[in-house]
MARZA-158116 format. One record per atom (N, C-alpha, C, CB): residue in three letters; x, y negated, z. Coordinates in steps of 0.1 Angstrom, whole numbers, plus 5000, padded with zeros to 4 digits. Glycine has a CB too. Example, Ala and Ser with C-alpha at 12.3 -4.5 7.8 and 13.67 -1.06 7.14 Angstrom:
<nodes>
ALA513250575078 ALA512350455078 ALA513250335078 ALA511350455090 SER512850225071 SER513750115071 SER512950005079 SER514150065057 
</nodes>
This chain:
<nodes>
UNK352841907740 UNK351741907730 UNK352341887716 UNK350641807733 UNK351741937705 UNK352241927694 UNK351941827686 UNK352142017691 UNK352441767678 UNK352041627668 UNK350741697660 UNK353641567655 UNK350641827654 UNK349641887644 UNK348141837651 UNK349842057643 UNK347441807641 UNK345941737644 UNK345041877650 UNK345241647627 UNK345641967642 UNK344742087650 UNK346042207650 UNK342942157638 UNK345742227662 UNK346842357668 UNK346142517663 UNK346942347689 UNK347042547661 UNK346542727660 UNK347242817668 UNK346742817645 UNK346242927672 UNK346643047679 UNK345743147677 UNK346743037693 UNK346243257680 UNK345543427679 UNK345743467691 UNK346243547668 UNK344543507700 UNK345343567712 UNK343843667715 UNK345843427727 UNK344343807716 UNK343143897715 UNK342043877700 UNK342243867729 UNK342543897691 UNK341443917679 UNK340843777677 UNK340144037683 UNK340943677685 UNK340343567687 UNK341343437682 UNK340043557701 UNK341643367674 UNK341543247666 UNK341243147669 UNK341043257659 UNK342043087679 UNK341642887686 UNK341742787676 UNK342942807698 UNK341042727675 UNK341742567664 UNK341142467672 UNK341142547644 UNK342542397676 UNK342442297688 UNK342742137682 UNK343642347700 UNK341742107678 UNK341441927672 UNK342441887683 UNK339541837674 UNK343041827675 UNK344741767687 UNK344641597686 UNK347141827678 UNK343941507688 UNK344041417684 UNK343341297696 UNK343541437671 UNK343541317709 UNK342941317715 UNK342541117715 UNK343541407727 UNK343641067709 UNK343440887712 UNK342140857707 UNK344640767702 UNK341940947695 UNK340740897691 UNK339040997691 UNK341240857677 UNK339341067702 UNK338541117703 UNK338541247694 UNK337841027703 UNK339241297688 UNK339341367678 UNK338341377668 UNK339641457681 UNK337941227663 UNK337641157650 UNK337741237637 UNK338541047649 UNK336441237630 UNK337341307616 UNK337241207608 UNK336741437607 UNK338741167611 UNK339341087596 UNK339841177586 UNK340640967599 UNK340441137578 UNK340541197566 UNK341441327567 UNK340941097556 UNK342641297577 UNK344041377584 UNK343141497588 UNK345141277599 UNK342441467600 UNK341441577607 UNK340941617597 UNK340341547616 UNK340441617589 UNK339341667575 UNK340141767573 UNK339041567559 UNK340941707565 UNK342241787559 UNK342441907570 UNK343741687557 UNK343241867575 UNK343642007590 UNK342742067590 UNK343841967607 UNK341442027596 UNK340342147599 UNK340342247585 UNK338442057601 UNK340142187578 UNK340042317567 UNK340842377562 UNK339642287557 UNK341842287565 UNK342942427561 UNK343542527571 UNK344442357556 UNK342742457582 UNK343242577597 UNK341842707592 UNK342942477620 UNK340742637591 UNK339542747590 UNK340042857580 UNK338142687584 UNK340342767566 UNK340842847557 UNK342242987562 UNK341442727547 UNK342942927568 UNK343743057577 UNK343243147584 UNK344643027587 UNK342243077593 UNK341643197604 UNK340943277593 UNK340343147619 UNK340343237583 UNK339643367576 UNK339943447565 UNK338743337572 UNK341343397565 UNK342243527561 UNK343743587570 UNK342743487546 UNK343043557582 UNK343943577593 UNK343843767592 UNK343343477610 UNK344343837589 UNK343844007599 UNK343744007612 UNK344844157598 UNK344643937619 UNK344443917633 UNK343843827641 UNK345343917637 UNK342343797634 UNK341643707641 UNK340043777635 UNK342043537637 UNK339343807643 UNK338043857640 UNK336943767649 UNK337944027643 UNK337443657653 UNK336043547657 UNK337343437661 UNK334443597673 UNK336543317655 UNK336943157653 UNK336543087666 UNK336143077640 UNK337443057675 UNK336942947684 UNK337442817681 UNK337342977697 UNK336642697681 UNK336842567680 UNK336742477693 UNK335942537670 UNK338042407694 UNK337342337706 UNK338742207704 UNK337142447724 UNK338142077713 UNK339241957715 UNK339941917725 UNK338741847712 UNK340941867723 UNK341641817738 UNK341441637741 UNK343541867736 UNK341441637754 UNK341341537758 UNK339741457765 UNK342041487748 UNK339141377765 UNK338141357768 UNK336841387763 UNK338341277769 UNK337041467750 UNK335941447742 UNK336141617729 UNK336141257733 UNK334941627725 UNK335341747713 UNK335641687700 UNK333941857709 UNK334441577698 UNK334641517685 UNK333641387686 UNK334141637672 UNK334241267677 UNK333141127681 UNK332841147668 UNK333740947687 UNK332841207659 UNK332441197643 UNK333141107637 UNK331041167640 UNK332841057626 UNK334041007615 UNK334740907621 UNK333640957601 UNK335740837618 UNK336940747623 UNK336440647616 UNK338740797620 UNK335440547621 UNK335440427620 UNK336040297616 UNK335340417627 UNK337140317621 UNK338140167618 UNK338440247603 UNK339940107632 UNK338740367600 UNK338940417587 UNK338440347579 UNK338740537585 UNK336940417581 UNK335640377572 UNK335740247565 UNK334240357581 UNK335940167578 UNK335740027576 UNK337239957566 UNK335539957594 UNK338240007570 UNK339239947561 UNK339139977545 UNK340539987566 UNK338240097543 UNK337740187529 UNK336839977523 UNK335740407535 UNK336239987531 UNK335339857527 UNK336039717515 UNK334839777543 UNK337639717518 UNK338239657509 UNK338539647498 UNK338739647510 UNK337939787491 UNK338439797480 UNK337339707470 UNK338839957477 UNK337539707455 UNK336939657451 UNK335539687447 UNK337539627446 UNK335039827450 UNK333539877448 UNK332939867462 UNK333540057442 UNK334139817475 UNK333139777485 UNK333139927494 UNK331439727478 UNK334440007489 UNK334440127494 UNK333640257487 UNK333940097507 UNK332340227480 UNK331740307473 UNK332040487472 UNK331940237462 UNK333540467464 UNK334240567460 UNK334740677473 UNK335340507452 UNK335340577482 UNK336140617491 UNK334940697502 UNK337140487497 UNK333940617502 UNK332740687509 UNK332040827504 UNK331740577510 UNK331840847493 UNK331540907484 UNK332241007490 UNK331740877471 UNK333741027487 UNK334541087487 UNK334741177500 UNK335241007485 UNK334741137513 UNK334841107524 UNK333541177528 UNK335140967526 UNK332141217525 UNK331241267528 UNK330841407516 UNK330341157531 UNK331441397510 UNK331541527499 UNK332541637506 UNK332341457482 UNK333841637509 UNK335241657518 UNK334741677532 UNK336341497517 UNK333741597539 UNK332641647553 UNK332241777547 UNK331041527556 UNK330641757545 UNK330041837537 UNK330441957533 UNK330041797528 UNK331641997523 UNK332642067520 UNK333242177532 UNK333441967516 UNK333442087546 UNK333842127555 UNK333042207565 UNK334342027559 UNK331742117570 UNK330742137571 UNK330242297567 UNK330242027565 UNK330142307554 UNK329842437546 UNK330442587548 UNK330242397532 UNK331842527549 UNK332842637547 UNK332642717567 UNK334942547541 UNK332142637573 UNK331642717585 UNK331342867583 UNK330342637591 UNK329642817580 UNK328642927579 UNK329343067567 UNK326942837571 UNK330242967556 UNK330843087549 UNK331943137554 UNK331143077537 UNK332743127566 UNK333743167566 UNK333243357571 UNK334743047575 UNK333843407568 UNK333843577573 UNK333643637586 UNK335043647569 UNK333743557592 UNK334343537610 UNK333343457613 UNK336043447614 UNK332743507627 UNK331943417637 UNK332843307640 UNK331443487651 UNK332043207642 UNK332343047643 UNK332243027657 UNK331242937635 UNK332942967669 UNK332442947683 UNK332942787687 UNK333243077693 UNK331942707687 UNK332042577691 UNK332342597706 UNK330742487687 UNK333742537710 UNK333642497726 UNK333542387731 UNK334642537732 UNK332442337734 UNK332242137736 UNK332242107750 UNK330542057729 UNK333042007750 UNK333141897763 UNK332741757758 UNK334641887769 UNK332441677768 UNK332641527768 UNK331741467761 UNK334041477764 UNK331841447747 UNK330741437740 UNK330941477726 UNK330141327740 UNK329841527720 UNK329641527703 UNK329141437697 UNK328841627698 UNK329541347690 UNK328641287684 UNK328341267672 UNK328741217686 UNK327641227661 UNK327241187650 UNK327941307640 UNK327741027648 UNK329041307630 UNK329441427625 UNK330041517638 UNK330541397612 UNK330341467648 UNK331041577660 UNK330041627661 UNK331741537675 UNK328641647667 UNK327541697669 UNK327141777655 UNK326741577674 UNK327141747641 UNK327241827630 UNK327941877630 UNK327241787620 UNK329241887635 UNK330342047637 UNK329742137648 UNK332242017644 UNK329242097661 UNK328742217667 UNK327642247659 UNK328442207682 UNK326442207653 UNK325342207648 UNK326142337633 UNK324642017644 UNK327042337629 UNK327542397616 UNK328142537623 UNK328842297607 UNK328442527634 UNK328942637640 UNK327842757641 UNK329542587654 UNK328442917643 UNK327742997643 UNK326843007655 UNK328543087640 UNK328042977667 UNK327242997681 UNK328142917690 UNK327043157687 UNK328042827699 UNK328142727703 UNK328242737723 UNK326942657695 UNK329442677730 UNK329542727744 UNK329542527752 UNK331442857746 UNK328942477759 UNK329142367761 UNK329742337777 UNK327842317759 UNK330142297781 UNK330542277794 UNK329542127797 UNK332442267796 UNK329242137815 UNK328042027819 UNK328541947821 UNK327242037829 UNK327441837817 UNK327741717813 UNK328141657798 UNK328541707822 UNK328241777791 UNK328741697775 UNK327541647768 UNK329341817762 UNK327441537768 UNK326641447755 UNK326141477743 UNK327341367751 UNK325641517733 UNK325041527724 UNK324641427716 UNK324241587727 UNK324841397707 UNK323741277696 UNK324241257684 UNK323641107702 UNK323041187674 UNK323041167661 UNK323140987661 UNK321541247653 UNK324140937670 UNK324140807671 UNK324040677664 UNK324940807674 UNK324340727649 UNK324740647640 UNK323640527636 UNK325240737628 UNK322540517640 UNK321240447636 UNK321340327645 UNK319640537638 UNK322240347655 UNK322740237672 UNK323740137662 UNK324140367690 UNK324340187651 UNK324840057644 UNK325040007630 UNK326040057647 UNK323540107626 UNK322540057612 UNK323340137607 UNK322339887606 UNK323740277607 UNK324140377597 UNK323640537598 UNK325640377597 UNK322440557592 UNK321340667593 UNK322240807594 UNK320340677579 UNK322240887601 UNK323041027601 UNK322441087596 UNK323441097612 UNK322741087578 UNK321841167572 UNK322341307571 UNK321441127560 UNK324341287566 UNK324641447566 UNK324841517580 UNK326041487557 UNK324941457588 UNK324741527601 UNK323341567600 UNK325041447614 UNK322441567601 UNK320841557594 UNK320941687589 UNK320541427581 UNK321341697583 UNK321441857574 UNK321741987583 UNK322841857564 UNK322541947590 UNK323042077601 UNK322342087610 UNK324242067609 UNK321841947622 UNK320941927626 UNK319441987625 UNK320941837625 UNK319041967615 UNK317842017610 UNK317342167609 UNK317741967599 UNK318742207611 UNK318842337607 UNK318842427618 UNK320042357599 UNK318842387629 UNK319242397645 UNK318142377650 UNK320342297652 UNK317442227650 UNK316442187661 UNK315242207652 UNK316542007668 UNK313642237659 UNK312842217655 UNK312742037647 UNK312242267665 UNK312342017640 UNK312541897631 UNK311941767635 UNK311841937618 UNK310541767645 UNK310341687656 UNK311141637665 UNK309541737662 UNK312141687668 UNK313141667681 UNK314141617672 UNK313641807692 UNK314441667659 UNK316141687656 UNK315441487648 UNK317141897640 UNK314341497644 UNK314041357639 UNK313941247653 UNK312541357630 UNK313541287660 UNK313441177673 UNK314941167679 UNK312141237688 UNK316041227672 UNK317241187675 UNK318241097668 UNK317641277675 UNK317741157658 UNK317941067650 UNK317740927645 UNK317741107645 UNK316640907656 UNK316340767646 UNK316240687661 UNK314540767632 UNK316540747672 UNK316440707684 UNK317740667688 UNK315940807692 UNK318940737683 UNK320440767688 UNK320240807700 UNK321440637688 UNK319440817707 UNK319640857723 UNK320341037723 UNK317640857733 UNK321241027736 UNK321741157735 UNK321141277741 UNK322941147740 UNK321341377742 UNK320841527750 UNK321841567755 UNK320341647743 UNK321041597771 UNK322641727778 UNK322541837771 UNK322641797797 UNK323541937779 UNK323342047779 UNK322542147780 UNK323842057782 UNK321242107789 UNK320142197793 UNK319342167781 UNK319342187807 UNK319142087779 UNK318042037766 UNK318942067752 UNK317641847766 UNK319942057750 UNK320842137737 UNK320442287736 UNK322642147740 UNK320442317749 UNK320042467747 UNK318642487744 UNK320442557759 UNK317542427749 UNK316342487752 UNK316042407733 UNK315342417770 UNK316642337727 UNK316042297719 UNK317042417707 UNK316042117718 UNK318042487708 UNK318942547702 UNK320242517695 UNK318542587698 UNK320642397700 UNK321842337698 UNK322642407699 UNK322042247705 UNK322642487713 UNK324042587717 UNK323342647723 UNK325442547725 UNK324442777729 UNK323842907733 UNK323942937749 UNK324543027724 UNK325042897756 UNK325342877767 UNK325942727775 UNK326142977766 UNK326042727787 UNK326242637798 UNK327742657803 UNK325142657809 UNK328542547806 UNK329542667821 UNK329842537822 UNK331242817819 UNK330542537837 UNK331642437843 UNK332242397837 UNK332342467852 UNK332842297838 UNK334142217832 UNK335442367832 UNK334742047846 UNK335542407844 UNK336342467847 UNK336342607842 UNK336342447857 UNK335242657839 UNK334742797837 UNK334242817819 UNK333342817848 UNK334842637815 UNK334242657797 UNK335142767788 UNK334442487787 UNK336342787790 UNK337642857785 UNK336342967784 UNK339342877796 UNK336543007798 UNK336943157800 UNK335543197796 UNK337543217816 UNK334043127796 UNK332943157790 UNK332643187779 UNK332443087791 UNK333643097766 UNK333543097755 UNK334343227751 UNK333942967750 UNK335343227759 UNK336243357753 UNK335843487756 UNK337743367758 UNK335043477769 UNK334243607771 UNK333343657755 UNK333043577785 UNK332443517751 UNK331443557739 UNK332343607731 UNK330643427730 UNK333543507730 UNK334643567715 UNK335243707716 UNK336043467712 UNK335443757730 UNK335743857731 UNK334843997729 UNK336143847741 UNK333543937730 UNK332744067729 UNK332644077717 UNK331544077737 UNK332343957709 UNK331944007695 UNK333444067688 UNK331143867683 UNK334644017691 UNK335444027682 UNK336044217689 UNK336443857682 UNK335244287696 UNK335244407701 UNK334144517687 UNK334544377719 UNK333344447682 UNK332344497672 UNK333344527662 UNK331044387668 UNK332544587650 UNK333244687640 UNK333144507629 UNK331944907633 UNK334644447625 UNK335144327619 UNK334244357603 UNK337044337619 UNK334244467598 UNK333344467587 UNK331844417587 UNK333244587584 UNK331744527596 UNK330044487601 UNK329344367602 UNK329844507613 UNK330144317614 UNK330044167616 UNK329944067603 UNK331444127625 UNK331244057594 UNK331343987581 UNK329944007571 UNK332644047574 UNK329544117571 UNK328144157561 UNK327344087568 UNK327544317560 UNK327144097579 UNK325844087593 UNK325843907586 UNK326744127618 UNK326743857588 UNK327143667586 UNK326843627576 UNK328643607587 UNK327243727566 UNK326743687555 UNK325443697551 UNK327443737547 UNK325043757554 UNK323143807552 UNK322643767562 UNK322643967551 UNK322943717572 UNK322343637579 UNK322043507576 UNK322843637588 UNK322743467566 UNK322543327562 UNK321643267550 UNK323743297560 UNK322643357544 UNK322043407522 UNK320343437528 UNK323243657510 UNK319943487538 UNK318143537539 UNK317843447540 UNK317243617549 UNK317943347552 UNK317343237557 UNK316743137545 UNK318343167565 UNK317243107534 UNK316843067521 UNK316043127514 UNK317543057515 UNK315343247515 UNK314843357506 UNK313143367514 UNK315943537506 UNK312343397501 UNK310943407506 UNK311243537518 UNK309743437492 UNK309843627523 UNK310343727527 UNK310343827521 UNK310043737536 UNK309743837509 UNK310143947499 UNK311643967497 UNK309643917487 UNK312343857490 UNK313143897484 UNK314643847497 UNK312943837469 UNK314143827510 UNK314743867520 UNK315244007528 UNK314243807526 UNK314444077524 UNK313844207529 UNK314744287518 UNK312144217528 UNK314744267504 UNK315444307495 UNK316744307501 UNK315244247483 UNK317244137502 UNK318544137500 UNK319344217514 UNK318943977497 UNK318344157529 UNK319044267536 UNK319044407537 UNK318944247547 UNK318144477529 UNK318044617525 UNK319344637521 UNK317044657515 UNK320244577510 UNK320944617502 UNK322344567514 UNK320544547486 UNK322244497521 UNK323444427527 UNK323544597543 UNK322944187533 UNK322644627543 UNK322844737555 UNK323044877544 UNK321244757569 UNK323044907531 UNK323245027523 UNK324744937524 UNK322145057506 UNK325344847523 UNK326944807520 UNK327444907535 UNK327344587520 UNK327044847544 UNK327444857557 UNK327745017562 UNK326444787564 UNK326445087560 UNK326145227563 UNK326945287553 UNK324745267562 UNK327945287543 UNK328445307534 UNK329745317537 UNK328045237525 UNK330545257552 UNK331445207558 UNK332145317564 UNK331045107566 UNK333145377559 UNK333245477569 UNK333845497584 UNK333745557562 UNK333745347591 UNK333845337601 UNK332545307606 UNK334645267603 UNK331545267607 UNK329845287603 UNK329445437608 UNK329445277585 UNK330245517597 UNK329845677600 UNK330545707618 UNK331045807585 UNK331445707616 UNK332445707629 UNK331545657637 UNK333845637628 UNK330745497636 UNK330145477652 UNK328945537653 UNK329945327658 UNK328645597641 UNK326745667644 UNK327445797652 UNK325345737625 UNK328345857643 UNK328745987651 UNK328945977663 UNK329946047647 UNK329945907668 UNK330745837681 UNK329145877688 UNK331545627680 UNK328345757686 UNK327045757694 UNK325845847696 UNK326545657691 UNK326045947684 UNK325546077688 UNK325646187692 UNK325146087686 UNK327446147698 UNK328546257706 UNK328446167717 UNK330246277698 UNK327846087722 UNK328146017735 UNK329546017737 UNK327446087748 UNK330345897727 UNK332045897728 UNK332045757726 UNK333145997717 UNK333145717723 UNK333645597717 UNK333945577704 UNK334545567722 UNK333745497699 UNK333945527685 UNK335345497682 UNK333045457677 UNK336245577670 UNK337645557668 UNK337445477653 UNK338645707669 UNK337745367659 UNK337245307646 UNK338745227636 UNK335945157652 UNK338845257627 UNK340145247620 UNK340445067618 UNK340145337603 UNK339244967617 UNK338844827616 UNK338244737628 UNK338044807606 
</nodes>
């Protein structure tokens, strides 16, 4: 195993980033912060990666921020203030650069998510859990409100549920992740790999332009009344149809062929 906090690989169009940190659950302390983003930042200017899989090693995906960290931040002379500040801006930041990156996002979760771990699958595009993984916005279990997890959260669950988690700490399996839309699929411990890579495989089979517009306007609407939703994806499928690998798959499909697609 390698000392790097998150491992990289390309294997079929597909892009692993493997949180390596297992003692601590693969915690985002400040080291993990750092790594994650500068690995995301690669897969999305990787050419040879057209969908992001995320996942951790060891017992767990992610426990959310590194605690004993936090707490040694508390020494300084603002009481940590700064360092906290800091430290959830740099989340956030991270958090963000998900939904923008160009490339589908694929959370692979075991063991448990919690508090910001549970805000990384929640930030993710689409999400594969294996049974039995844990779920929760824990942080209220030791008088610290998960508000920026809160954000992702909210954004996922109907707002009834994603608040009765919040302020409950109690966790959710896997069947209830899904039915509430946490994530998108179930598998075995054994069968999580090859589940998640199946999803990554099929999308990362789609025309890599397409997809990128599709992500981006999928998101940029969600904010927009529906007028000027309707506008903006009008204009985001005139980009697309404009593609001349686009042309190639309408043709392809109304030659009953395959399409030869140059991307």
């Amino acid at each position: 195993m390698s000392d790097d906090l998150v491992l990289y690989d390309v294997t079929e169009q597909v892009a692993v980033l493997t949180m390596n940190s297992p003692s601590n659950l693969n915690a985002l302390s400040d080291a993990m912060l750092a790594a994650l983003s500068g690995a995301l930042a690669r897969a999305g200017a990787d050419d040879a990666a057209k969908v992001v899989v995320l996942r951790g090693v060891g017992k767990a995906f992610c426990a959310g921020h590194d605690l004993k960290e936090m707490q040694a931040a508390r020494q300084a002379a603002d009481g940590g203030a700064a360092s906290f500040a800091d430290l959830f801006n740099r989340c956030s930041a991270l958090m963000q650069a998900i939904p923008a990156l160009p490339k589908p996002v694929i959370a692979q979760v075991h063991g448990i998510a919690t508090a910001a771990g549970c805000q990384l699958v929640a930030s993710c595009d689409l999400a594969v859990a294996a049974e039995g993984t844990r779920f929760g916005v824990n942080g209220v279990n030791i008088g610290l409100f998960c508000s920026t997890p809160m954000v992702a959260l909210s954004r996922n669950l109907p707002r009834k549920h994603a608040f009765e988690m919040l302020t409950t700490g109690a966790f959710i399996d896997p069947p209830r992740a899904r039915e509430l839309g946490l994530i998108n699929r179930i598998a075995s411990e054994e069968a999580l790999e090859a589940e998640t890579m199946a999803l990554a495989s099929t999308i990362a089979a789609k025309l890599g332009p397409a997809v990128r517009i599709g992500k981006g306007a999928f998101y940029e609407q969600l904010e927009m009344n529906l007028a000027d939703a309707y506008a903006f994806t009008g204009a985001a499928m005139v980009e697309n149809m404009l593609l001349e690998d686009t042309d190639e798959g309408i043709q392809a499909f109304i030659e009953k062929r395959k399409p030869a697609w140059a991307g």
